[in-house]
C-alpha positions in Angstrom: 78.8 5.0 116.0 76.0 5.8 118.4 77.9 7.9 120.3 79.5 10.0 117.9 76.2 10.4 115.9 74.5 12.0 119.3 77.7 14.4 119.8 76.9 15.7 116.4 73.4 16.3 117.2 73.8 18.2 121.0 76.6 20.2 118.7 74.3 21.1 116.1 71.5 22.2 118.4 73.8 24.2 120.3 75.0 25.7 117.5 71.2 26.3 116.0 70.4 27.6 118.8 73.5 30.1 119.3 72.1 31.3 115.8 68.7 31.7 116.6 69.8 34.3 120.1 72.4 35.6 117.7 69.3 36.4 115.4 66.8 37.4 117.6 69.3 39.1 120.6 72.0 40.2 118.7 73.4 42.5 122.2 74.4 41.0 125.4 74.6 42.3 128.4 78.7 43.6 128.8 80.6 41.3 130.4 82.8 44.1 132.3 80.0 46.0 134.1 77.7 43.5 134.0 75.4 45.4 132.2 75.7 48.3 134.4 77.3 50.8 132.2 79.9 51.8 134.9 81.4 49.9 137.5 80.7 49.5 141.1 82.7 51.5 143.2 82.7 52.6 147.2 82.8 55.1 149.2 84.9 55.7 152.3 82.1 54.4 154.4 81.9 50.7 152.1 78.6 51.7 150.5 78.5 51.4 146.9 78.6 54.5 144.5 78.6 54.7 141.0 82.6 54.4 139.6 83.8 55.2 136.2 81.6 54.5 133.1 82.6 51.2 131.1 85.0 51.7 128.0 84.1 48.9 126.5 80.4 49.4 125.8 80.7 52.8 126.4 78.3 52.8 129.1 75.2 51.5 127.6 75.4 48.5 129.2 75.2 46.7 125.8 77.4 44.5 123.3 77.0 43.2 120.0 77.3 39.1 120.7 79.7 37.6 118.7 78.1 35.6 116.1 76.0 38.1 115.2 79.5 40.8 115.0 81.1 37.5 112.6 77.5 37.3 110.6 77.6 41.4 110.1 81.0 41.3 109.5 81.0 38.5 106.6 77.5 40.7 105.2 80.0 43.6 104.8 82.3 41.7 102.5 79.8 40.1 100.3 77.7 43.1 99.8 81.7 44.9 99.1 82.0 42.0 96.9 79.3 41.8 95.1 79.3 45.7 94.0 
């Protein structure tokens, strides 16, 4: 019983702790550039140039994390609700 009762505990911090990032970061860094805003290309030479910009954050560099796109997301459809 020990054992079970200290695997809910590590999951619940993990999880309060998800929340409070979620809460107080809501944007990674994107995980296809690496926060870049393009990707890393080269040149004919082998030195690195700037390559296309990133479609998926659409080269900020930035994404919305996603706990805090589910918490946005289930705001939406109680304030929807609700009015």
């Amino acid at each position: 019983m020990p054992l079970i009762a200290l695997a809910i505990a590590c999951l619940l911090a993990i999880t309060l702790g998800y929340v409070g990032m979620c809460a107080a970061s809501p944007f990674g860094t994107c995980r296809k550039c690496h926060g870049f805003g393009f990707a890393m290309d080269t040149d004919r030479k082998g030195r690195p140039k700037r390559g296309k910009s990133c479609r998926r954050c659409k080269a900020t560099g930035k994404r919305i994390r996603v706990g805090r796109w589910l918490f946005n997301r289930a705001q939406r459809i109680y304030r929807e609700g609700t009015h």
